[in-house]
N, C-alpha and C positions, 0 to 999 in steps of 0.2 A: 416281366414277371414281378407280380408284386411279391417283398420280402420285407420284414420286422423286425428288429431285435426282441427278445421276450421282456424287455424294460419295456419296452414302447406297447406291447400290447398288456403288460399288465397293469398300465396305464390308463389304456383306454377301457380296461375291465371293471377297471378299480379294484384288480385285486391283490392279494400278498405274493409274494414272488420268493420262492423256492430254489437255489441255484447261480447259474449262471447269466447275468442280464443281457450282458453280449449275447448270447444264443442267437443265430438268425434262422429264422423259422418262415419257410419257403409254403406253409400248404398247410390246410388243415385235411385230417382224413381220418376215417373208424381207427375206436385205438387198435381191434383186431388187424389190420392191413397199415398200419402208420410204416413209415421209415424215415431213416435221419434225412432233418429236416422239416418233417411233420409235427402238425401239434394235433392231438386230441383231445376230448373228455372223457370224464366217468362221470355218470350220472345216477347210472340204475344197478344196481348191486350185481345184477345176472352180469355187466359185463368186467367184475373184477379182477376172474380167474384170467382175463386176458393182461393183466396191467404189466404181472412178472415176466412175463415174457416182449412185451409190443417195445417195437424196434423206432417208438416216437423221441424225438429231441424234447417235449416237453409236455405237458400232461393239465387239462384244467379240471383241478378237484374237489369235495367240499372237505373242511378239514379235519372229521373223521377218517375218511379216504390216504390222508397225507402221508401218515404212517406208513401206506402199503405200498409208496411210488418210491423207486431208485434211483428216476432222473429229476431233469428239472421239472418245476412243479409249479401252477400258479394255482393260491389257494383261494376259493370265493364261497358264500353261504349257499349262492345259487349256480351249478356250473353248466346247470343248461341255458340257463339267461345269457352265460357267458359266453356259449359256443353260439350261441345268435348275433353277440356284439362282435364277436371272430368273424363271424362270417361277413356281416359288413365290411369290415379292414379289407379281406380279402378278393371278395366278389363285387365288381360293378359292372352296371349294366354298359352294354354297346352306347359308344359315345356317340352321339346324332346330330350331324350338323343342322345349326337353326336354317329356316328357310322352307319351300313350299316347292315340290314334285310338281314337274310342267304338266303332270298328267293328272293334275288333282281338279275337281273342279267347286269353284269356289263363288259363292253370292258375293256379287258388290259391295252390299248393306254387313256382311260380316269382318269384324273386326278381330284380327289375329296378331299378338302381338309378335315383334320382329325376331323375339328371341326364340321363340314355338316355331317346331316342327311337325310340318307336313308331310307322311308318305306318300306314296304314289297311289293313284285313282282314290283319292278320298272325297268324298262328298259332302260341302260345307252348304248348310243351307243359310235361309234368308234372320239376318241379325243375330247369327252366331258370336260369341262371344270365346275370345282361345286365349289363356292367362300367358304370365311369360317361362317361359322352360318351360312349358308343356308340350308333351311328345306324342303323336299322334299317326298310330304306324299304316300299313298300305290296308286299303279297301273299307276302311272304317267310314262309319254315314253317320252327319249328325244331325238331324233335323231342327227344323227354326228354331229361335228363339232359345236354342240350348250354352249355357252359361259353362263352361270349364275353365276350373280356377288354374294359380299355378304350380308348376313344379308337378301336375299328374301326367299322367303315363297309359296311352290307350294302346293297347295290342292291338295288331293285325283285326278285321273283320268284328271290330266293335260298332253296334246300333245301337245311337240313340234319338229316340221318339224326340218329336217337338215339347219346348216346353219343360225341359228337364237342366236342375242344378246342380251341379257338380263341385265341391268345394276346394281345396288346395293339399294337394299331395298325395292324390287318390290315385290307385291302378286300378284300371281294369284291363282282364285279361279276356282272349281271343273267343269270342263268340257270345261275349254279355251284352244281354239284350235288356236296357232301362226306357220303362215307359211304355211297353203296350199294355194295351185295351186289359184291366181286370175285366173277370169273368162276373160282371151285370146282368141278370136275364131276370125277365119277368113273364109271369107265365097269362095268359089272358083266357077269356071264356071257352076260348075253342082247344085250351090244353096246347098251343103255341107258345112259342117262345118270343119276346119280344125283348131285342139289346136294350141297357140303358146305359146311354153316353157317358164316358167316361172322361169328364172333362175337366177333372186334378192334373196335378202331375205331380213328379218326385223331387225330391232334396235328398243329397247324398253327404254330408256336412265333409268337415278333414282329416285326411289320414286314414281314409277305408280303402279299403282291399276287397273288390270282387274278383273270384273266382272263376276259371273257364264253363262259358254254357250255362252259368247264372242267370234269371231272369228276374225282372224287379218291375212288379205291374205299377201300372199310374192309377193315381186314387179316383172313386169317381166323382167327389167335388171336393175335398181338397186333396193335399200332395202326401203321397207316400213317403215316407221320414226313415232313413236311416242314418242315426246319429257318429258324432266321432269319433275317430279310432273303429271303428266297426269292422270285423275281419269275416269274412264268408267263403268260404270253401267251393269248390266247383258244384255244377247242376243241383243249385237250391232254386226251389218258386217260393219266393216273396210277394202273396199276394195285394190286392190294390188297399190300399190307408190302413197299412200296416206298421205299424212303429219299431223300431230296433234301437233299443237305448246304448248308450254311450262305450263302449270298448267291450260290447258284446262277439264272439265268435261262436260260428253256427259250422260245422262240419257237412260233409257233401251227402248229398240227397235230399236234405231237409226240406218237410213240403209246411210251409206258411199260409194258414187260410185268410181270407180277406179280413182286416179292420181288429184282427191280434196285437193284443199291446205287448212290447220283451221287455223287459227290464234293462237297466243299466248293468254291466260286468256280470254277464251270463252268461254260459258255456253250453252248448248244446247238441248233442253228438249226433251220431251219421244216422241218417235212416228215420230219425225221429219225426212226429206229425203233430203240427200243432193246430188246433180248431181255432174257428174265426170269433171272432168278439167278445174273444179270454185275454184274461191278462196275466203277466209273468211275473213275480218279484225281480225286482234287483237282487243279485248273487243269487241266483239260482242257477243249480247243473241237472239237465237233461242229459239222460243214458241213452246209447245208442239204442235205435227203433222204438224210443217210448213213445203214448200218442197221448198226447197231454189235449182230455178232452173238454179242464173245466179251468177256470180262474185258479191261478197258484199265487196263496198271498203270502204266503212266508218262507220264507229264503230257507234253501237248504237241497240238497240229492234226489232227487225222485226218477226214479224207473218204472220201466211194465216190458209187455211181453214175454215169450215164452223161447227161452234159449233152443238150438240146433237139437235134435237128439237123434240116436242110430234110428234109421228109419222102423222095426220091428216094434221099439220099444215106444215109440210115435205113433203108430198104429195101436196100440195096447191103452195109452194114455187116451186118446181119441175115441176107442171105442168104452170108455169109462167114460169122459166127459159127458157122449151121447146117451148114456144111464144117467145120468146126474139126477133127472126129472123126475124119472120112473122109483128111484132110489129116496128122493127128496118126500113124494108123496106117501110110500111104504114107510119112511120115517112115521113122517105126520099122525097116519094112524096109527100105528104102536104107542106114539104120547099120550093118542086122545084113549087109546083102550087102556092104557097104566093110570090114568089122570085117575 
């Protein structure tokens, strides 16, 4: 069991320390359910009313907050950064021996280094390339010529397409799929559909994080760009030469249309829809389900959509909107009869 003294982690916080530095601190958990032994945070005001009572050894707070805690205390501007770097100290991942499952099967031509790990039935194709401490879990396929740097981390039943790059320290988790076919079609005289090859592929730079059921199309002549630090949320479509600037995070459902430019340190919430060959500022935040349909060239908050409402009053709203017309035109002639 990993344990701490509360010197040692407000150490690794960087932050002020309140109390006792001896303190050993077995677990981080809600400050509502902590007990001795536990550390928690406050972060968000709603959970203060729990601080006088919660049965934690130590407490991460900002230092407004500080006055209102009885135990020990570690003080920081930010104490949600904090309970992130916490969670490092005390959570790591299954340690994985280096080496390669008799049941994997693996190209000649691919080179894996010695210290990378192989699960079982993994599929290494022709001039694969595997960096060193890269972990690479059972059932995973990676097709030709696919580059993985080191130090990333592929879950279980990850596919990736030939021709895709992979930078150093990236995860991807259980069922992301990088590098199929964007959706290319062209329509011909007889109102058919005709494919057009799509024969880019992706860059994934370092230190991204996909999400489970992710999908990240390949460009269709050059490569689909998601830049570093990039954090993506489960069942987003990234579609094909689509850009993702630098320590952007995209929340789950996000639909990406083909050749959308994002900006660098953009925040983009769940449900949102972005149209194809717009571009986004840097430091731009997208609200959940908005459908950003046109170029956004200055940084700042933008929403749309229309919130839940009781279903009565949704039918009421609804059937005004479908007047809106009839209403719009009965304006019109009133101006021109008062003109």
């Amino acid at each position: 069991m990993q344990q701490f003294t509360l010197k040692e982690i407000a150490e690794a916080l960087g932050a002020r320390l309140k109390g006792d530095p001896g303190c050993v601190i077995t677990g981080i958990a809600p400050i509502q359910k902590a007990k001795a032994g536990d550390i928690c945070f406050l972060n968000n005001l709603y959970y203060r009313e729990f601080l006088k009572d919660s049965q934690a050894s130590a407490v991460v707070l900002s230092p407004e907050n500080a006055e209102f805690c009885s135990t020990n205390a570690l003080i920081t501007e930010n104490p949600y950064l904090g309970f992130a770097k916490m969670a490092h100290l005390f959570y790591q991942r299954p340690s994985i021996p280096a080496g390669v499952h008799p049941t994997a099967v693996i190209a000649t031509s691919a080179h894996i280094d010695p210290s990378a790990s192989i699960g079982a039935y993994c599929v290494i194709g022709n001039y694969v390339t595997i960096g060193a401490n890269s972990i690479v879990r059972a059932h995973t396929i990676l097709g030709d010529e696919v580059k993985i740097g080191n130090d990333c981390y592929l879950y279980e039943n990850v596919t990736i397409y030939h021709r895709v790059t992979v930078g150093h320290r990236v995860t991807l988790h259980s069922g992301v799929i990088i590098g199929a076919d964007g959706f290319g079609l062209a329509k011909d005289d007889k109102h058919q559909w005709v494919k057009i090859p799509q024969v880019g592929g992706v860059t994934i730079g370092n230190d991204v994080e996909v999400g489970a059921n992710t999908c990240i199309d390949r460009g269709a002549l050059e490569d689909t760009l998601i830049e570093e630090g990039v954090k993506l949320d489960n069942l987003i479509q990234v579609g094909h030469n689509v850009r993702i600037g630098a320590h952007t995070a995209i929340a789950g459902c996000v639909a990406i249309a083909g050749s959308a430019n994002i900006g660098r340190y953009c925040m983009i919430g769940g449900a949102a829809s972005i149209n194809g060959h717009i571009s986004i500022a840097d430091r731009t935040m997208i609200g959940a389900t908005a459908s950003v349909a046109n170029t956004i060239k200055q940084p700042g908050a933008y929403s749309s959509g229309v919130p839940a409402q009781p279903h009565k009053k949704w039918r009421r709203i609804l059937g005004r909107l479908m007047q809106l017309e009839d209403i719009m035109r009965r304006l019109r002639k009133l101006e021109r009869l008062n003109a």
